[in-house]
MARKOLZA-923058 format. One record per residue: residue in three letters; x, y, z of N, C-alpha, C in turn. Coordinates in Angstrom, 1 decimal. Layout:
<atoms>
[atom "ala" [X Y Z] [X Y Z] [X Y Z]];
...
</atoms>
This chain:
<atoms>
[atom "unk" [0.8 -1.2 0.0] [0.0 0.0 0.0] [0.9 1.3 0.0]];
[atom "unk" [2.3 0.9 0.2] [3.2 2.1 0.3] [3.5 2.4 -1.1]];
[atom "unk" [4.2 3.8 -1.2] [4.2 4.3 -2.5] [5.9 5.8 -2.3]];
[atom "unk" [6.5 5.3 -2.9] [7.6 6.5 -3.3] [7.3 7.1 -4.3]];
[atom "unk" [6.9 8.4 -4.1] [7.2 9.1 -5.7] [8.6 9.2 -6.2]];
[atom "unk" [8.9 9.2 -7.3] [10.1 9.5 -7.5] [11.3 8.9 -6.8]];
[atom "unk" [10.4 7.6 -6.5] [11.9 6.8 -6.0] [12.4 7.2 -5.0]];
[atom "unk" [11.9 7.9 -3.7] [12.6 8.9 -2.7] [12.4 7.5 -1.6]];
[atom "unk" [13.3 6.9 -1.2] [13.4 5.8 -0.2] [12.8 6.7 1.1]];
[atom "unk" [12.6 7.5 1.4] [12.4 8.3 2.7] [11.3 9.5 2.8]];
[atom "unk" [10.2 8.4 1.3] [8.6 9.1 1.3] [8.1 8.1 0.8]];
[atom "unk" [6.9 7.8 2.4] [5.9 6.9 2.5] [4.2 7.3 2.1]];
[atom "unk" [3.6 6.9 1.5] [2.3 7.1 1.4] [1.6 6.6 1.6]];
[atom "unk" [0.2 6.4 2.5] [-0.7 4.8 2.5] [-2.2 5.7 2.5]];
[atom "unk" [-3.2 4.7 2.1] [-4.6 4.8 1.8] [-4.6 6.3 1.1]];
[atom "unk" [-4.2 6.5 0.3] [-4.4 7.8 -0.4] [-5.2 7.8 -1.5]];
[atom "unk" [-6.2 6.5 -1.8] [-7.1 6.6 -2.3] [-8.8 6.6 -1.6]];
[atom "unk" [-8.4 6.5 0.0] [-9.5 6.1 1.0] [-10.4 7.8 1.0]];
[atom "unk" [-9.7 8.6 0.7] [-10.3 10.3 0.8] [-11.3 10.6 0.2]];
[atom "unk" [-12.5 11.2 0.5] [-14.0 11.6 0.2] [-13.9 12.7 0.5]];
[atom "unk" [-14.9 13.5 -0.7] [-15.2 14.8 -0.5] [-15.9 14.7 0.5]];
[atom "unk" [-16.6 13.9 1.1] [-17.4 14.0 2.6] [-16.4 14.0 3.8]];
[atom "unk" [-15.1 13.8 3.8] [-14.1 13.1 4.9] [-12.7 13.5 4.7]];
[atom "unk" [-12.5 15.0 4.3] [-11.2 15.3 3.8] [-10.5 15.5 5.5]];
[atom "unk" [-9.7 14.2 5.4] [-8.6 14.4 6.7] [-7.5 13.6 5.7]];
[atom "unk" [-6.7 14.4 5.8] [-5.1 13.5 5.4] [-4.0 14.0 6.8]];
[atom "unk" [-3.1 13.1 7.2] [-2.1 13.4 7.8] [-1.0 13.2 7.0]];
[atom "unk" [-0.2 14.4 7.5] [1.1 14.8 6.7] [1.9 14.3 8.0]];
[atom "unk" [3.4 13.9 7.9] [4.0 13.9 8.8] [5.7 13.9 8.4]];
[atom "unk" [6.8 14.5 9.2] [7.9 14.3 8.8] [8.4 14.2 10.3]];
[atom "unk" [9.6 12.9 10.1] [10.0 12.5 11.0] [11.5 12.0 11.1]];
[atom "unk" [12.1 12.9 12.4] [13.5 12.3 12.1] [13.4 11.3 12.9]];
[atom "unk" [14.2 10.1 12.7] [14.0 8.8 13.0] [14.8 8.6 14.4]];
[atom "unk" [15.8 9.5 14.7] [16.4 9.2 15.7] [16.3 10.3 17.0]];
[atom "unk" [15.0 9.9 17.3] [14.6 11.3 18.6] [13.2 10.0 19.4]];
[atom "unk" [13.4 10.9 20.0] [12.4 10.0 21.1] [10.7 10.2 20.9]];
[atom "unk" [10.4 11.7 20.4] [8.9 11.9 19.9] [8.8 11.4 19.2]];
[atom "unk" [9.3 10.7 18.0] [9.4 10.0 17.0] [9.1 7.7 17.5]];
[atom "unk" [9.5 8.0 18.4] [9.5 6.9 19.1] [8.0 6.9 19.8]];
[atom "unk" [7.3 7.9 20.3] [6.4 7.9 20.3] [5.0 8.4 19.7]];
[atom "unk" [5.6 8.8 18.7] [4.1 9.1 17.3] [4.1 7.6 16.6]];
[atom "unk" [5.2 7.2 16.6] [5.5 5.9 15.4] [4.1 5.1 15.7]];
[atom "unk" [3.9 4.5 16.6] [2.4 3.7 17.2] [1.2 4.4 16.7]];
[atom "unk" [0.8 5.6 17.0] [-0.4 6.5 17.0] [-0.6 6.6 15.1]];
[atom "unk" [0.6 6.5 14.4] [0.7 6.6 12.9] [0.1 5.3 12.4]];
[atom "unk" [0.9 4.0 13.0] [0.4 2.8 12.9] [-1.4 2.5 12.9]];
[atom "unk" [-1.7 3.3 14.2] [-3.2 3.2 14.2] [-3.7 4.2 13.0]];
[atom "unk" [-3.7 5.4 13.1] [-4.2 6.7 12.2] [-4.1 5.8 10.5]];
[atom "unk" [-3.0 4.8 10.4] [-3.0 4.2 8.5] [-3.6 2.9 8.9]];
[atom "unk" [-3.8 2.4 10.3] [-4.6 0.4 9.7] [-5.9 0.5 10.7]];
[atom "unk" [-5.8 1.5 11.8] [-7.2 1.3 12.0] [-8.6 2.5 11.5]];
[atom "unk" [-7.9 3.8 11.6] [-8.7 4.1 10.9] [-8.5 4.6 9.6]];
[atom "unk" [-8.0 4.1 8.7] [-7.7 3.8 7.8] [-7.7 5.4 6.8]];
[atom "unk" [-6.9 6.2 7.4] [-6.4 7.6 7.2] [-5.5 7.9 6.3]];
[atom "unk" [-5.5 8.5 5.0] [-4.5 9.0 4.0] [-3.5 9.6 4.8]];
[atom "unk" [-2.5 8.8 5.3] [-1.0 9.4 5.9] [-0.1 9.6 4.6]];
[atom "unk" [0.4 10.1 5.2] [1.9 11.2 4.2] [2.9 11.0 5.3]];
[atom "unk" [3.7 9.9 5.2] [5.3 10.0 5.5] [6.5 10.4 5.4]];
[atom "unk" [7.6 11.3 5.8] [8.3 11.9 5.2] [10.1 11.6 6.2]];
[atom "unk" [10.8 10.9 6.2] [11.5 10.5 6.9] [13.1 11.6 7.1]];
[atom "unk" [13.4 12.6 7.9] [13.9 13.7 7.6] [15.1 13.5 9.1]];
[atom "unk" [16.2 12.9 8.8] [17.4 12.4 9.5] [18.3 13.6 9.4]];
[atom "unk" [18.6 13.8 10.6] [19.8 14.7 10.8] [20.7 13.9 10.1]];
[atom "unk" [21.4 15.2 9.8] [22.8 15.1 8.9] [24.1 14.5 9.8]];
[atom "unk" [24.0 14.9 10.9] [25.3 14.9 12.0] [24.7 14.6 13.0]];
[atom "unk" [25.0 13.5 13.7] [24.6 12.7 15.3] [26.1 12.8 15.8]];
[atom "unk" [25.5 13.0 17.1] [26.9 13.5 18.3] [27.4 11.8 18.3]];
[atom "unk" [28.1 12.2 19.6] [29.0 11.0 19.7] [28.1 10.2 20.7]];
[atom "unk" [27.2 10.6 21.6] [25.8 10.2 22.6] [24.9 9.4 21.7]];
[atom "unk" [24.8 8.1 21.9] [23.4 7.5 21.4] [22.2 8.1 21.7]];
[atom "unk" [21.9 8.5 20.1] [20.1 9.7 20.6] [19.0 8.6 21.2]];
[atom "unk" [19.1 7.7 21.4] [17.9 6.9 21.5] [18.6 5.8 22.6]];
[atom "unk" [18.1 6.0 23.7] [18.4 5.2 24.9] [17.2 4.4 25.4]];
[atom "unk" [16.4 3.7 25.1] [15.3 3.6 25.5] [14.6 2.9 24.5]];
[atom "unk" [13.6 1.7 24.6] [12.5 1.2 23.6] [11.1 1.8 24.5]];
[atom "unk" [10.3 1.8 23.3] [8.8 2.7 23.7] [8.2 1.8 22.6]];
[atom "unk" [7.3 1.8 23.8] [5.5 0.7 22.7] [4.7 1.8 23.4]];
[atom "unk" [4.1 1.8 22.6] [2.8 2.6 22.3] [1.1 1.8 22.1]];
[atom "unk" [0.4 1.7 23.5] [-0.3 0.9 23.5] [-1.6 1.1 23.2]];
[atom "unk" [-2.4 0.7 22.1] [-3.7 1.5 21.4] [-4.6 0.1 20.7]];
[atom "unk" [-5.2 -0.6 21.3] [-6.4 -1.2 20.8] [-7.5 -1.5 21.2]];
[atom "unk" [-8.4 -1.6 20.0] [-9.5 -1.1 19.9] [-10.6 -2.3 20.3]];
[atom "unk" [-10.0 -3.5 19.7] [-10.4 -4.3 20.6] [-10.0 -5.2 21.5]];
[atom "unk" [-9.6 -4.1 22.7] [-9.2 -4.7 24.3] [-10.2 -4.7 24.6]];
[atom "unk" [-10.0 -5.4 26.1] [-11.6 -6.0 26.8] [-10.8 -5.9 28.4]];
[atom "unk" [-12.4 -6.4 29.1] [-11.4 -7.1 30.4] [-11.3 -8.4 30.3]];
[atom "unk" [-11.6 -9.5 29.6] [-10.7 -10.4 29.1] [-9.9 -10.8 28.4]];
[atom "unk" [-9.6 -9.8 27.7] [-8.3 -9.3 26.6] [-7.7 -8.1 27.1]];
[atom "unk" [-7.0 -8.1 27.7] [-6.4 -6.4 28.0] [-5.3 -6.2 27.1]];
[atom "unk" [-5.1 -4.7 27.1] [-4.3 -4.3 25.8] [-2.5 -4.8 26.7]];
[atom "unk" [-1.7 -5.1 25.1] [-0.5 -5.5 26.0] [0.3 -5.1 25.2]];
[atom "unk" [1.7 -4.9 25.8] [3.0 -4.1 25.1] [3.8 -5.2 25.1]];
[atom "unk" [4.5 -5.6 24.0] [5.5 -6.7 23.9] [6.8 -5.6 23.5]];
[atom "unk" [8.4 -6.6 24.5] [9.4 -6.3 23.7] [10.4 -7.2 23.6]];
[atom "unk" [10.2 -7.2 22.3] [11.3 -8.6 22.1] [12.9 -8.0 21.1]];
[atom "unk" [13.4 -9.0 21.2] [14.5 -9.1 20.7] [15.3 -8.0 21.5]];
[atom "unk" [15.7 -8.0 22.7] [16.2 -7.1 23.5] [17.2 -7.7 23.8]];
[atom "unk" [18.6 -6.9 24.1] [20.1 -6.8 24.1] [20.1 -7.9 26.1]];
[atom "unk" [20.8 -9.0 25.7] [20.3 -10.0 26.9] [21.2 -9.4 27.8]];
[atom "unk" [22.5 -8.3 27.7] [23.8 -7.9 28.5] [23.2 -6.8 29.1]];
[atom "unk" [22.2 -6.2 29.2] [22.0 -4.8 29.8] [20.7 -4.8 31.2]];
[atom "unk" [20.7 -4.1 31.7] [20.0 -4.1 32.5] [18.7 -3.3 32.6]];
[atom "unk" [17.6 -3.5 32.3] [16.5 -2.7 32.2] [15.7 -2.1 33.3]];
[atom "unk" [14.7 -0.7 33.1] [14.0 -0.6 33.7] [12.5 -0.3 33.1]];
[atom "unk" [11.5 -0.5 33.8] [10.1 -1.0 33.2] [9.5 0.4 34.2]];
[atom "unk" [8.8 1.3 32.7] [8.0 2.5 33.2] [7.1 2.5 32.5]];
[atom "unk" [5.8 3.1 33.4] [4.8 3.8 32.2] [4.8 4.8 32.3]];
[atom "unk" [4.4 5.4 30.9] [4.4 6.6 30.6] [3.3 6.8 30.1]];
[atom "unk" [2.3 7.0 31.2] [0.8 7.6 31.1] [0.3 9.1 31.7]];
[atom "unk" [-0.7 9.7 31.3] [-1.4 10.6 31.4] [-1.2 11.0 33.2]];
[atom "unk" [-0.8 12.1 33.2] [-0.6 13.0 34.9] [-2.2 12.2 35.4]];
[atom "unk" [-3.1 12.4 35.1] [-4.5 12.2 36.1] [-4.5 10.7 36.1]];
[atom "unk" [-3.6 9.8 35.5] [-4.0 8.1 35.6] [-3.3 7.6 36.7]];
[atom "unk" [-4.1 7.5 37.8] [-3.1 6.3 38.6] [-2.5 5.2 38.3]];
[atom "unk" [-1.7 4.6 37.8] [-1.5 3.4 37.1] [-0.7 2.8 38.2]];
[atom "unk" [-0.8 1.7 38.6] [0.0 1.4 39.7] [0.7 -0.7 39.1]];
[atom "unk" [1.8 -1.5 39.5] [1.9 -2.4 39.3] [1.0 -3.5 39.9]];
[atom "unk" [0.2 -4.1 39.4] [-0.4 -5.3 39.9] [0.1 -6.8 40.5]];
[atom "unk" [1.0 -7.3 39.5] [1.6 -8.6 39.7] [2.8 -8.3 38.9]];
[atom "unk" [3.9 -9.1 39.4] [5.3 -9.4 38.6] [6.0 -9.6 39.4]];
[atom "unk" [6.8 -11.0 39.0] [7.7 -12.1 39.5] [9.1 -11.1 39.6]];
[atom "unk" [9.4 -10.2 39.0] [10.9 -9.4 39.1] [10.5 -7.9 39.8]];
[atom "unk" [11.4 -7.6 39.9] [11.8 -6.3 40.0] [11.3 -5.5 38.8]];
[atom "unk" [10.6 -4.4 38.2] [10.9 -3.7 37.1] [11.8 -2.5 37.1]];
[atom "unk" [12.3 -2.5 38.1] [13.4 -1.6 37.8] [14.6 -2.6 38.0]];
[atom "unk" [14.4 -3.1 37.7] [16.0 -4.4 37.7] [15.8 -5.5 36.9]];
[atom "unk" [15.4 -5.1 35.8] [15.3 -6.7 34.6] [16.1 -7.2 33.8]];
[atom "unk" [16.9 -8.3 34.3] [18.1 -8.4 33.8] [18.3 -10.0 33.0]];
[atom "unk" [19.0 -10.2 32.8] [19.2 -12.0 32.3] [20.3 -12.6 33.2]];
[atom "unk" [19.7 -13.8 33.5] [20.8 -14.3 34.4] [21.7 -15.3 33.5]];
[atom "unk" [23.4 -15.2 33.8] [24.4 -15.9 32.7] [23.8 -17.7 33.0]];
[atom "unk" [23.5 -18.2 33.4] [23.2 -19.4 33.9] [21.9 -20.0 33.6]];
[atom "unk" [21.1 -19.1 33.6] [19.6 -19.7 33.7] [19.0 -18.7 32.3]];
[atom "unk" [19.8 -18.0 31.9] [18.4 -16.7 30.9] [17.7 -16.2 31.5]];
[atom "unk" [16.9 -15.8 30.4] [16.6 -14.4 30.6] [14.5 -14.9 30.9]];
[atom "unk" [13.9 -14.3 31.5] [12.5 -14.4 32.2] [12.3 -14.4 33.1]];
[atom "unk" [10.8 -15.1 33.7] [10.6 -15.3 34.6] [11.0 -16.5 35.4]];
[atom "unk" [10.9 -17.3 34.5] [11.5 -18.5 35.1] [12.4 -19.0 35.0]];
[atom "unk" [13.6 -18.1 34.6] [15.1 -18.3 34.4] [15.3 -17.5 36.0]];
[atom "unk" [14.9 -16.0 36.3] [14.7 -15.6 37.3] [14.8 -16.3 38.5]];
[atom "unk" [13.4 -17.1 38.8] [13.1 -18.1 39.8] [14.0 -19.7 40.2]];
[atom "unk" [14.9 -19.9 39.1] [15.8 -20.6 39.3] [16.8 -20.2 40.1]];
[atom "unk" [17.5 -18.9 39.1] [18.8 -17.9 39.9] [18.6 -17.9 41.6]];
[atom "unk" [17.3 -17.1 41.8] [17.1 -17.2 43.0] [17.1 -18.2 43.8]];
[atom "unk" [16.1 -19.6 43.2] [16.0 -20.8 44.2] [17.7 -21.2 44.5]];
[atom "unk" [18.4 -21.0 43.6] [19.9 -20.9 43.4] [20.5 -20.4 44.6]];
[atom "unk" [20.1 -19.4 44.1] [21.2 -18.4 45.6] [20.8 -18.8 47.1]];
[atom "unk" [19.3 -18.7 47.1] [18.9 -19.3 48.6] [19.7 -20.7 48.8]];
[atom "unk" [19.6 -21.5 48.0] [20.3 -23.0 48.7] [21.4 -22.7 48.9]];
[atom "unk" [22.3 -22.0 48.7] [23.8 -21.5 48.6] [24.8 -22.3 47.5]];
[atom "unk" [23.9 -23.1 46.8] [24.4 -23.8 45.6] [24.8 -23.5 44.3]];
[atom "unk" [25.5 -24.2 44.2] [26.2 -23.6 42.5] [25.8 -24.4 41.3]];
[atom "unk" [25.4 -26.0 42.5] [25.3 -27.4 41.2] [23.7 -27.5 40.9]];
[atom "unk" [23.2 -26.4 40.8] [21.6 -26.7 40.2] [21.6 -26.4 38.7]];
[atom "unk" [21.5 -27.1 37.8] [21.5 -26.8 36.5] [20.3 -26.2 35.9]];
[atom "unk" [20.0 -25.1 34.6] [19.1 -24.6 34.1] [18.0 -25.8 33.4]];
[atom "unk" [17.3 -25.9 34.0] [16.4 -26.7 32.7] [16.1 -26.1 31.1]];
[atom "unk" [16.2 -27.4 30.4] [15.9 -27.2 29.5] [14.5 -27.0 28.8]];
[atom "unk" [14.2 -25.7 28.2] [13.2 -26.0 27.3] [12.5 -24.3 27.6]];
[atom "unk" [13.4 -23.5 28.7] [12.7 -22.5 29.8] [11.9 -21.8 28.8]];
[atom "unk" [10.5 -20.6 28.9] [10.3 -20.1 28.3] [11.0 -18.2 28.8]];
[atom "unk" [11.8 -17.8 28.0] [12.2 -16.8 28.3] [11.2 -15.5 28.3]];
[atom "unk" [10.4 -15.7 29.2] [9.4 -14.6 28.9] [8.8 -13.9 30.5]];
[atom "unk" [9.3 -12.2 30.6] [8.5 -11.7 31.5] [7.4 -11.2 31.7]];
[atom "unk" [6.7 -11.3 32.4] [5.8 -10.2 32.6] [5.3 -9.8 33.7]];
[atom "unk" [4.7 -8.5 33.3] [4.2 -7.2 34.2] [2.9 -6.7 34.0]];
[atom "unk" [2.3 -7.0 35.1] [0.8 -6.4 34.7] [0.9 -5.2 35.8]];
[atom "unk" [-0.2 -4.0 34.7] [-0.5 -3.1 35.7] [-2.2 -2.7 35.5]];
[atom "unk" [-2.4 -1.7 36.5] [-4.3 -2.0 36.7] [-4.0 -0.2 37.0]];
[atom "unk" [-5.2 0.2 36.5] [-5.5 1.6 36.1] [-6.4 1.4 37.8]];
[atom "unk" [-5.6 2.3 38.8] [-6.4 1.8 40.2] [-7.3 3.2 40.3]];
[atom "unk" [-7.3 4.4 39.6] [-7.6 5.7 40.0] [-7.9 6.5 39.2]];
[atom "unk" [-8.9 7.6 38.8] [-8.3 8.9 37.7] [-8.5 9.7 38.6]];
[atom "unk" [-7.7 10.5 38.4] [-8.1 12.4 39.2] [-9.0 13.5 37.9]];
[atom "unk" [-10.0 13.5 38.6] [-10.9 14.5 37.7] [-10.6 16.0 38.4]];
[atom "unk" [-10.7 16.8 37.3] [-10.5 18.3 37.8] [-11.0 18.8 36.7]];
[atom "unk" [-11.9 20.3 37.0] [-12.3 20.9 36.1] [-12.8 22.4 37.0]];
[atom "unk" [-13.9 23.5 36.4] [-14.0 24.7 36.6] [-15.9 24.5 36.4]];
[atom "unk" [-16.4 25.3 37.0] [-17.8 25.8 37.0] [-17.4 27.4 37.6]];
[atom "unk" [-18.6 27.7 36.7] [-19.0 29.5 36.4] [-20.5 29.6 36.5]];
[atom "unk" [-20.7 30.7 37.2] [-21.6 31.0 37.1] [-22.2 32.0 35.5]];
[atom "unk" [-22.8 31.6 35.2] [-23.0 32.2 33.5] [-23.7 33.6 33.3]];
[atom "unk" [-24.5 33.8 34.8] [-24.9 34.6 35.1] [-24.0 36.4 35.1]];
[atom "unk" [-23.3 35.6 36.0] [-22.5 36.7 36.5] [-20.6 36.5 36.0]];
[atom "unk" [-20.6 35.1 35.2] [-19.2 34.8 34.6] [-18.1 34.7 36.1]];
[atom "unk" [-18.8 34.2 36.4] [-17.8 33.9 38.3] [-18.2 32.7 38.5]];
[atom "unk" [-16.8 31.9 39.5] [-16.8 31.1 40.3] [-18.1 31.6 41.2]];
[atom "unk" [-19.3 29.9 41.2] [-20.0 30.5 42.5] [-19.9 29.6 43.8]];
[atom "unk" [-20.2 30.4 44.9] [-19.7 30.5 45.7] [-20.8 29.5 46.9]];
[atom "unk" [-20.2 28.7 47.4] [-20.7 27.3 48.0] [-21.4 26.5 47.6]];
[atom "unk" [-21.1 26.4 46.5] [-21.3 25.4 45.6] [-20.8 23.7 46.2]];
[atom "unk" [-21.7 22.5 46.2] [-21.5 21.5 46.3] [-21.4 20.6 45.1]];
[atom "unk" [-20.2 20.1 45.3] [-20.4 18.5 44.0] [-20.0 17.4 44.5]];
[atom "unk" [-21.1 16.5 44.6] [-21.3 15.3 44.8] [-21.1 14.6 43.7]];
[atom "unk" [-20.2 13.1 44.3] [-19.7 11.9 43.1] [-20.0 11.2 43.8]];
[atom "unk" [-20.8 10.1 43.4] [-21.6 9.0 43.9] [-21.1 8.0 43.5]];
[atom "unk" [-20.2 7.0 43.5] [-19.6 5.8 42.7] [-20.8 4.7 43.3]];
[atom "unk" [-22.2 4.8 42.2] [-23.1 3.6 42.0] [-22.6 2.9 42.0]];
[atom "unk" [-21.7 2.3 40.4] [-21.3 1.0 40.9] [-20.6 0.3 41.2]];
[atom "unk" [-20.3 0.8 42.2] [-19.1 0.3 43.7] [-19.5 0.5 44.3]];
[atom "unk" [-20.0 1.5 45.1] [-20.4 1.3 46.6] [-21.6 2.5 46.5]];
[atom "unk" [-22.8 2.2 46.7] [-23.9 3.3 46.5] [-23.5 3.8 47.9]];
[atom "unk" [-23.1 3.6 49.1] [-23.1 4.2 50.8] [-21.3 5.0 50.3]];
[atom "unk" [-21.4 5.3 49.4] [-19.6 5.7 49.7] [-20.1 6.9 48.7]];
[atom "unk" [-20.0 8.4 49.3] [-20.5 9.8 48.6] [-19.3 11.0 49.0]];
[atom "unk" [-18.9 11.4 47.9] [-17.8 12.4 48.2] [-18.2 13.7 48.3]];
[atom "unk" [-18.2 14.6 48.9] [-18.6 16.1 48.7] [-17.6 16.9 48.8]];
[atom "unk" [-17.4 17.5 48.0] [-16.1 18.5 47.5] [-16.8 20.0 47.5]];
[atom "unk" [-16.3 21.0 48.3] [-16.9 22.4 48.5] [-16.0 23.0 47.3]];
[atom "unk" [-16.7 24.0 46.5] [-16.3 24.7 45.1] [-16.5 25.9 46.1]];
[atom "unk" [-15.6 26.9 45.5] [-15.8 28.6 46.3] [-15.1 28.7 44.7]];
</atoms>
């Protein structure tokens, strides 16, 4: 579905025949490939060309000169589907990751989301591969059963699946907003707002004073 004009290795085009005089949206985009915003539009582009199926315009626009500092320290997934559920929840894979380094596991969500860790066998600020056992969860759980016996002669099984995971659970939002009086274009003044969380607890009522 991609397309170079003129043979330009570093101009993408997709669904550019999907456009209606009823539905003129095209995204234009140019992107240097080694920055970190780039790292995170790349996902939201993915959706904007296969899910809703938007005439994008790619334009790939690389600095000429990179310092001696690796611009890009860090892998970023960008998590967006449409059909997650609560028995399908949306999930971020990363594979093919460098087994010698040591990672740390963040989200990078919205100031008002509480997002907190639910379950995980490691550390996410300490995810590492062990030389002996590999790299997961259950290369992990060996190391350790390891270290507690104070033994050296426990061998790695064969067949391990090298795979971690981390769940997290959206525990909170913080709502915040403004009321005026329309009247008079002012904050008014002892104002009550009540939040009722029906369905969780109908006996649990917050009242928040507005001045």
């Amino acid at each position: 579905d991609s397309s170079s004009p003129g043979e330009n290795p570093l101009f993408f085009s997709w669904n550019k025949d999907t456009a209606s005089e009823s539905f003129q949206v095209e995204v234009s985009v140019i992107l240097d490939p080694l920055t970190e915003p780039t790292q995170r539009v790349a996902p939201l582009l993915l959706a904007i060309r296969d899910v809703l199926k938007l005439p994008l315009r790619l334009i790939i626009a690389p600095r000429h000169v990179v310092g001696n500092d690796v611009p890009l320290s860090s892998y970023y997934r960008f998590v967006v589907d449409p059909l997650a559920s609560a028995s399908n929840p949306p999930k971020a894979r990363f594979e093919n990751l460098p087994t010698n380094h040591l990672f740390t596991l963040r989200m990078d969500v919205p100031e008002p989301w509480d997002v907190q860790q639910a379950h995980g066998v490691q550390d996410a600020d300490n995810l590492r591969c062990d030389a002996r056992f590999g790299c997961g969860d259950e290369g992990y759980i060996l190391a350790r059963d390891n270290r507690a016996e104070g033994s050296v002669h426990i061998k790695p099984t064969k067949g391990l699946v090298e795979l971690t995971q981390i769940d997290y659970n959206l525990k909170s939002l913080l709502l915040f907003g403004q009321c005026y009086d329309v009247s008079k274009n002012t904050p008014p003044n002892g104002l009550q707002l009540t939040l009722d969380r029906m369905s969780l607890d109908e006996t649990e009522v917050a009242e928040i004073s507005v001045e």
